[in-house]
N, C-alpha and C positions, 0 to 999 in steps of 0.2 A: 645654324648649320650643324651644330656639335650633336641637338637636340633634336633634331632630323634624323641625323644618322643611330641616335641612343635611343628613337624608338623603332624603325625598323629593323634594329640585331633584336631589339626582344619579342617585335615581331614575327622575328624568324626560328629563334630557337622556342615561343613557345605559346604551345600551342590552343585553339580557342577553349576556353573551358577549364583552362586549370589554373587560371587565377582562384585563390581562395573563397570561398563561399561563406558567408557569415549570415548569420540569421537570429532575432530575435526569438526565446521561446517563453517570454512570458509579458502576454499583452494584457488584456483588457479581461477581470477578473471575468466565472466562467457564467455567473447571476445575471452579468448586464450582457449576456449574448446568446444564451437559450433561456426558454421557459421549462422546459421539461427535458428530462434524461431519464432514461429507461439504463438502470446498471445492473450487472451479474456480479459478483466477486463469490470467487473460490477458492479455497485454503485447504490443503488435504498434508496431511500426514499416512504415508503409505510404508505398510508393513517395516516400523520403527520397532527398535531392540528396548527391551524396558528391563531394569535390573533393581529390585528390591530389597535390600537388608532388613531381617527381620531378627533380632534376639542373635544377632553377630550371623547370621548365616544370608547370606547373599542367594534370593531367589531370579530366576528369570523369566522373562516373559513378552508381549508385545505390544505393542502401540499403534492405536489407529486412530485418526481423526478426520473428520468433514466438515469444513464451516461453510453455509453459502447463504448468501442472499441476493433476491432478486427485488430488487426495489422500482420504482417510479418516485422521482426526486422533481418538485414540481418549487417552481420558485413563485415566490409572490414578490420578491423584492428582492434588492442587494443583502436585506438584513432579517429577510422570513422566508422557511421553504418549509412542505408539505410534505412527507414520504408515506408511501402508501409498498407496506412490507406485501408481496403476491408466495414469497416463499422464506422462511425463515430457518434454517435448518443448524442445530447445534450436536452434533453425534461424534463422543469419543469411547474410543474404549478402549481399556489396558486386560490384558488376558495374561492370567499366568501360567505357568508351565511351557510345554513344548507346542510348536507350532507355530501361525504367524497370528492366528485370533482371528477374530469377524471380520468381517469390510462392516464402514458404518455407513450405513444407511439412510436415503433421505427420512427427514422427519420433522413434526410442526415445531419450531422453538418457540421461544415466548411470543414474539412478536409478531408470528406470521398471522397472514389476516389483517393485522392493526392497522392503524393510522397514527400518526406523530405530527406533530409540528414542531418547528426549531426556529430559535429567534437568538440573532447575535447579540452577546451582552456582554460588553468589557472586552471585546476583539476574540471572542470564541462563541462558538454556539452551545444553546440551552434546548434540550428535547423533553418534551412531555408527552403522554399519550391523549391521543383526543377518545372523548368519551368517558371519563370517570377517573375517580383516583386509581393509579396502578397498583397492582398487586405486588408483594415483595421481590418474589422472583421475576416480573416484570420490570419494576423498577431496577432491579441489577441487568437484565438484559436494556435495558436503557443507558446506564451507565457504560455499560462494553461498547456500546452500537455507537454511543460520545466518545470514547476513547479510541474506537479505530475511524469515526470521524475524524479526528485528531490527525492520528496518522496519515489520512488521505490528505490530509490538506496539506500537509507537512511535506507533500512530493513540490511543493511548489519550492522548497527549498534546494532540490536540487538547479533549479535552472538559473537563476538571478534574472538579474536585471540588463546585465553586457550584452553584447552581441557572442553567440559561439559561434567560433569557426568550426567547419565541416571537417572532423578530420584530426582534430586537435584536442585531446581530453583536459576533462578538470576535474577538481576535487572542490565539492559545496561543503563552507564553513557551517556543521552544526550545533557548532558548541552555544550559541543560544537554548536549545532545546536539552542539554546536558546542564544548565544551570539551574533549568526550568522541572531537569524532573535529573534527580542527583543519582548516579551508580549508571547513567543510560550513557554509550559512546558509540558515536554512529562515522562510520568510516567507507564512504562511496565512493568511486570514479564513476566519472557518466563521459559518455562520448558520443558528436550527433555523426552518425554514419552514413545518411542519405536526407536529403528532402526532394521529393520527388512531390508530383501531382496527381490525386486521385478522387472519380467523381467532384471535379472543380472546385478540390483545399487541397491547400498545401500541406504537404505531412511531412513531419520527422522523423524518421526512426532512429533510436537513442540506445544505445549500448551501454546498460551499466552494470556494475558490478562492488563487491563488498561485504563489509563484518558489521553486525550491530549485538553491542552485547549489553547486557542489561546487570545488575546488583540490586537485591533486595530483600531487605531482612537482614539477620545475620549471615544465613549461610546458601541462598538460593541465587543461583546464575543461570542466564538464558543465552546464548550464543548463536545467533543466524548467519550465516554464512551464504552467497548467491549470487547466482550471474546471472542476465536476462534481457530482455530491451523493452521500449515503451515506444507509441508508435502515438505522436502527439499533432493534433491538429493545431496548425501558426495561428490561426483566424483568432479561433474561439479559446483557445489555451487549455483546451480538455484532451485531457492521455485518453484515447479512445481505444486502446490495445495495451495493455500489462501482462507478460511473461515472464514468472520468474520461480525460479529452481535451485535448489539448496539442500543444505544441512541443518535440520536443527537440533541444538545439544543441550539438555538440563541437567544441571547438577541441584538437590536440596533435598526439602523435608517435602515431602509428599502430604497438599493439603495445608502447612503450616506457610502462610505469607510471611508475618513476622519474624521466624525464623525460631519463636520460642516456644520452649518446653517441651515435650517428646514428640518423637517423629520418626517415620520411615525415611532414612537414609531412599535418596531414591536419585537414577539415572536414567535420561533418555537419550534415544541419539537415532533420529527419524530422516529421511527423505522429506521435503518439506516441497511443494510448490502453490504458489499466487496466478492466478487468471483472472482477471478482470478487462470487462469489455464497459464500454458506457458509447450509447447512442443518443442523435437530438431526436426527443419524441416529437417535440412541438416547440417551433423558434419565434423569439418574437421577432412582431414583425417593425415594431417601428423602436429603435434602441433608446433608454431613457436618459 
């Protein structure tokens, strides 16, 4: 009777739909659920302030930058995929004097045109270029394209393993990746704001925000600062929509990694934003 009546009062004051909503967002990795993905990503630095010291006299100037790539990312297994670069583009430019400088412009970087393949080895991936030994400047742009591999995959840290609730934010532990690479501290809230149904998946759209700063060398610091959302399919576990918009701020030696021996004091502080889309080109059809 007692239990009768203690679910009809909650019944009554409340109402359908707003019992909490909890959702898995990280299933079945993204290799064993599509064969191919056609992605864009874009990276711009627009009309940033650049400040040069030269011989103790502080020059200024601007910062402009455009990174994009349009890939087709073809899997052949959980532990080989295939990228076929359609647009490659690496365009910065710093202008000194008055003004805001060029806009950078599209253009071929190393890779565009190429082919690659990439084989997991010791729980990260290895890229080579198909067709001959790479050239120097190729092989660095191989390098870059492994390291913000790196970072893409690295989103899967945001979500765990738990269920989120709709509504209710969190903070992903990344102090793994801060052991893994020393002077890096990454500091995000994410929060799932909706999942709704669209063209028959389930989507999430994900709220997040945060500072990631970076140490290296003696005296060079990177500071990204950003808020934004990611709009993630449940199914397949692929962020099919990344929007995100920030600050970025450089302190160092212009040119010198290390941090040794002479160098342009130098300062940036840019408008920074991330777009990335990834679609299923071609899904397989029977799962392995």
């Amino acid at each position: 009777m007692i239990r009768a009546i203690f679910i009809i009062v909650v019944g009554f004051f409340v109402t359908p739909g707003s019992w909490a909503q909890s959702v898995v967002l990280t299933p079945k990795p993204a290799a064993e659920n599509a064969l191919g993905l056609a992605e864009t990503t874009t990276i711009e630095l627009k009309d940033g302030k650049l400040q040069l010291s030269i011989l103790n006299q502080a020059i200024k100037g601007a910062a402009n930058a455009l990174l994009r790539d349009k890939i087709t990312r073809t899997f052949k297994g959980a532990d080989e995929q295939e990228i076929e670069f359609h647009e490659c583009t690496r365009s910065i430019l710093f202008a000194i004097g008055g003004g805001k400088g060029s806009d950078p412009k599209l253009s071929g970087g190393q890779l565009a045109g190429k082919k690659i393949v990439g084989k997991r080895e010791q729980g990260g991936w290895k890229f080579r270029l198909v067709g001959g030994k790479p050239t120097p400047a190729e092989e660095t742009a191989l390098r870059q394209f492994s390291a913000f591999n790196v970072a893409i995959e690295s989103m899967r840290h945001l979500y765990g393993e738990e269920p989120r609730e709709v509504g209710k934010p969190w903070r992903p532990d990344f102090s793994a990746l801060s052991l893994l690479w020393p002077g890096l501290s990454v500091t995000i809230d994410c929060r799932v704001d909706e999942v709704a149904e669209r063209d028959g998946e389930q989507l999430a759209r994900i709220t997040i925000g945060g500072l990631i700063q970076a140490k290296y060398g003696d005296d060079n610091r990177v500071d990204i600062q950003f808020t934004g959302s990611i709009i993630r399919n449940l199914r397949s576990g692929l962020d099919l929509e990344t929007d995100l918009s920030g600050t970025l701020r450089f302190r160092g030696l212009l040119g010198k990694a290390d941090g040794e021996g002479n160098g342009n004091a130098t300062s940036i502080e840019a408008p920074l934003s991330l777009k990335r889309s990834v679609k299923v080109a071609k899904r397989r059809d029977t799962p392995r």
